[in-house]
N, C-alpha and C positions, 0 to 999 in steps of 0.2 A: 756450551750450554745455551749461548743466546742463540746460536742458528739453529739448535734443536726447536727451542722454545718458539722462533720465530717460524720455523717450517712446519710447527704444529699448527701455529695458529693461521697463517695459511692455506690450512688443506681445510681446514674446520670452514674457514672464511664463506666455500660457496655455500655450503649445506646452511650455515647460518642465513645469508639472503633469501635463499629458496624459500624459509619459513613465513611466506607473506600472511599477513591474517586473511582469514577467507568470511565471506555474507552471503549468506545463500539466500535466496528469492523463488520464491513458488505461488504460482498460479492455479487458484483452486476451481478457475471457472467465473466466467460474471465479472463483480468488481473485486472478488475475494482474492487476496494477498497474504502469503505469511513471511516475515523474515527471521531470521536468524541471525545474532550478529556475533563478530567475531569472539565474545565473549561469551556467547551461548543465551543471551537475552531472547524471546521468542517475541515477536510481534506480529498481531493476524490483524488488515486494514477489511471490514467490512465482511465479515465472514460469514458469508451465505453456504456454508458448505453442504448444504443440501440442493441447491442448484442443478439442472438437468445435465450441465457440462463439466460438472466433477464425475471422473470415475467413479471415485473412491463413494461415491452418493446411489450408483449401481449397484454396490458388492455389499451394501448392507448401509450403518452408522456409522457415517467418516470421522463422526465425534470420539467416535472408540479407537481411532488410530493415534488421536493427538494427544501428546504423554505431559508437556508441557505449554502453557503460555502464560506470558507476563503481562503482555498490557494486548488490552482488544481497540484499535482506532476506527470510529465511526463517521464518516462522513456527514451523514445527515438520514435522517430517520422513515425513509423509505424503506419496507419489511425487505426487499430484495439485498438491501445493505447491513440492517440491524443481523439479519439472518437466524443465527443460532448464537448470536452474542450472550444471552441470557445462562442457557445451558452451558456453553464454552467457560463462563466466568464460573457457576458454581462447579463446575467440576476440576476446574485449575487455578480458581483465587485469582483470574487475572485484572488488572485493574483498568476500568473504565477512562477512552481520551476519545471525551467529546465537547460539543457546545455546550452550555451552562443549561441552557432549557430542555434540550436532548437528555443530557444527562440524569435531569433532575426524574425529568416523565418515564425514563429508564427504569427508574428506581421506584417512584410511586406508582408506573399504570404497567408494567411487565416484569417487575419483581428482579431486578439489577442486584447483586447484593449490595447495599447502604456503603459497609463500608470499603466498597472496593471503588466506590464513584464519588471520592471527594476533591476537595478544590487542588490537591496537589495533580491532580490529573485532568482535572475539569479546569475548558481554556475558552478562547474569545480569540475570534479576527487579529491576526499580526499580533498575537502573542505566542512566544514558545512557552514549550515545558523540558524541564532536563529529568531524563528516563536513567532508570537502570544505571545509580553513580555518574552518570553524567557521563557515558559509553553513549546513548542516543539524544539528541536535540528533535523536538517535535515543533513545527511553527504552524499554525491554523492560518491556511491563506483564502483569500475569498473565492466564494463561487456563487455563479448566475443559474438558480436551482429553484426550487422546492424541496420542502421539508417538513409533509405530515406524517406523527406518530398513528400508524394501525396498531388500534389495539381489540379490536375483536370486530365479531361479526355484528352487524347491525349496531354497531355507536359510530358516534364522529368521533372522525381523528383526531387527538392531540396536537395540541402543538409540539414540533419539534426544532423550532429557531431556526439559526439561519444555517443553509449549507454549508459544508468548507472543502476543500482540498485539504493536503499535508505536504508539508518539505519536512524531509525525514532525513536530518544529517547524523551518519554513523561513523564517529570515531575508527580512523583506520580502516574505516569501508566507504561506499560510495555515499552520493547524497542520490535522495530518493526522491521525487514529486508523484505523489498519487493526486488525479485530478479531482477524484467524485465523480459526480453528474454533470459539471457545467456546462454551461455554453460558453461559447469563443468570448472573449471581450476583452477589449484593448490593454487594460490594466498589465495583462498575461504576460507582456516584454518585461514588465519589472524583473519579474523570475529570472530573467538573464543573468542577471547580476549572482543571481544565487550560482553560479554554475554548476547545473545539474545535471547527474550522472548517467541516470533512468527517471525519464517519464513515463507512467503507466496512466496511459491517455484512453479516456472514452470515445470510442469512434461508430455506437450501431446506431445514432440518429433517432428519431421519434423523441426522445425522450430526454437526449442530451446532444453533444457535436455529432454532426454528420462526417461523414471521411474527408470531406472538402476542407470545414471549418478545421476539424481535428488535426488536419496538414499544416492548415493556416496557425495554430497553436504553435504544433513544434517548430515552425520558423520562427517565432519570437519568441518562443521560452531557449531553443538552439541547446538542446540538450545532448550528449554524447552518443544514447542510442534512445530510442523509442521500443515502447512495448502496449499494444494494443488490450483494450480491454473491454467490458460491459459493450460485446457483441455476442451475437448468433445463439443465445441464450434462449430467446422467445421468436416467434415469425415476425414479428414487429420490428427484430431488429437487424442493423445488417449482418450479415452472413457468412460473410469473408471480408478481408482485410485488404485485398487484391488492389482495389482501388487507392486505398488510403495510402499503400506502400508504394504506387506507382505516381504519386504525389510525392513523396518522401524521394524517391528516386532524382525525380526531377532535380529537387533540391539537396541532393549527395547526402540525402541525413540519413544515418544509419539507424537502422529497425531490424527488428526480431519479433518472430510468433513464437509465443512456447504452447505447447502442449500443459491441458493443464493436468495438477499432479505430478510436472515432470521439473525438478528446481534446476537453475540455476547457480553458479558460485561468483563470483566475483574475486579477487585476489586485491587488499586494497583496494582502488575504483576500477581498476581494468576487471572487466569480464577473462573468466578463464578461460582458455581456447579448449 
């Protein structure tokens, strides 16, 4: 009876490991990101998904694809970032994570709904927030930006506070760094410490890192892979990625282009082959 029992358990044994949790990560174009995490939480980082580099912005209302989301993360309040946050929230309930004065001008000058932008999601400089049961960790890291709120034609912008990054740590899936807009700046090796899985790094310059700085980032933040972003969107900005990855070469750091609308999985931190 015990070698039955034991030769059951076993065979069961590999199909049990096999079962790793999986994160899926998709690129919607621009700085737009959505994840998925092992427990089915949705999260979309700056979702511009009307963007000229989302298919799905071709075939009609990419808004009419998305069946779910939980929390919308805002970097800082440039319309290319805010995007379709407004829409996104009223038609999924999803809840607002951004800066305290972003947030706030969300909700009084572009109609955010009230109560999906309150303080349990609304954060500040090196402070987390725990998401979804305490499945995602969100920490607000600094960045060297801009951040005016557009809210119509012919008014001055709002303010929109200060910019941020995200370190996005997911339970039994990878840690995440979305950068925002920033520029390169020294502070950025701290991140090391954090050891991060995926950077989703800004590399089309004018407007944020150029490929040079952008290179110069992933050697002090020394994340597992890199993944390029807020390029080839506009003529302003760079075009390909070509350079920035033959900089990463150099330095052995592993990188990836996705296609956007095309996801990713992850298994745990390892990317799935």
């Amino acid at each position: 009876m015990n070698n039955l029992f034991l030769a059951a358990a076993l065979a069961a044994f590999p199909a049990f490991c096999a079962a790793a949790p999986l994160t899926k990560l998709t690129w919607h174009g621009h700085a737009a990101f959505e994840i998925v995490t092992p427990a089915g939480q949705v999260l979309f980082i700056d979702p511009w998904l009307k963007n000229p580099a989302n298919p799905a912005a071709k075939k009609g209302d990419p808004l009419a694809a998305v069946k779910r989301a939980d929390y919308i993360l805002i970097t800082h309040a440039h319309k290319d970032h805010i995007g379709e946050a407004v829409a996104l929230a009223k038609q999924t309930k999803a809840r607002l994570v951004a800066g305290v004065e972003l947030g706030a001008n969300m909700v009084t000058q572009l109609g955010y709904p009230e109560a999906l932008a309150t303080s349990l999601t609304i954060g500040g400089a090196g402070g987390e927030l725990s998401l979804g049961s305490g499945e995602v960790t969100v920490q607000f890291t600094p960045a060297v930006h801009s951040s005016g709120l557009d809210i119509g034609k012919d008014k001055p912008m709002a303010y929109g506070g200060s910019p941020f990054g995200f370190l996005i740590r997911i339970k039994d899936g990878p840690t995440i760094y979305h950068t925002g807009d920033t520029a390169f700046f020294k502070d950025m090796e701290q991140l090391a410490a954090a050891d991060i899985d995926v950077a989703l790094l800004n590399i089309g310059g004018h407007y944020g890192m150029e490929p040079e700085a952008a290179a110069m980032a992933a050697r002090v933040i020394n994340p597992r892979l890199v993944i390029p972003q807020h390029y080839k969107t506009f003529p302003l900005l760079t075009q390909d990625a070509d350079a920035f990855f033959k900089e990463l070469d150099s330095d052995k750091i592993a990188h990836l282009e996705l296609s956007a609308g095309q996801p990713i999985e992850f298994e745990g931190r390892e990317l799935k082959k």
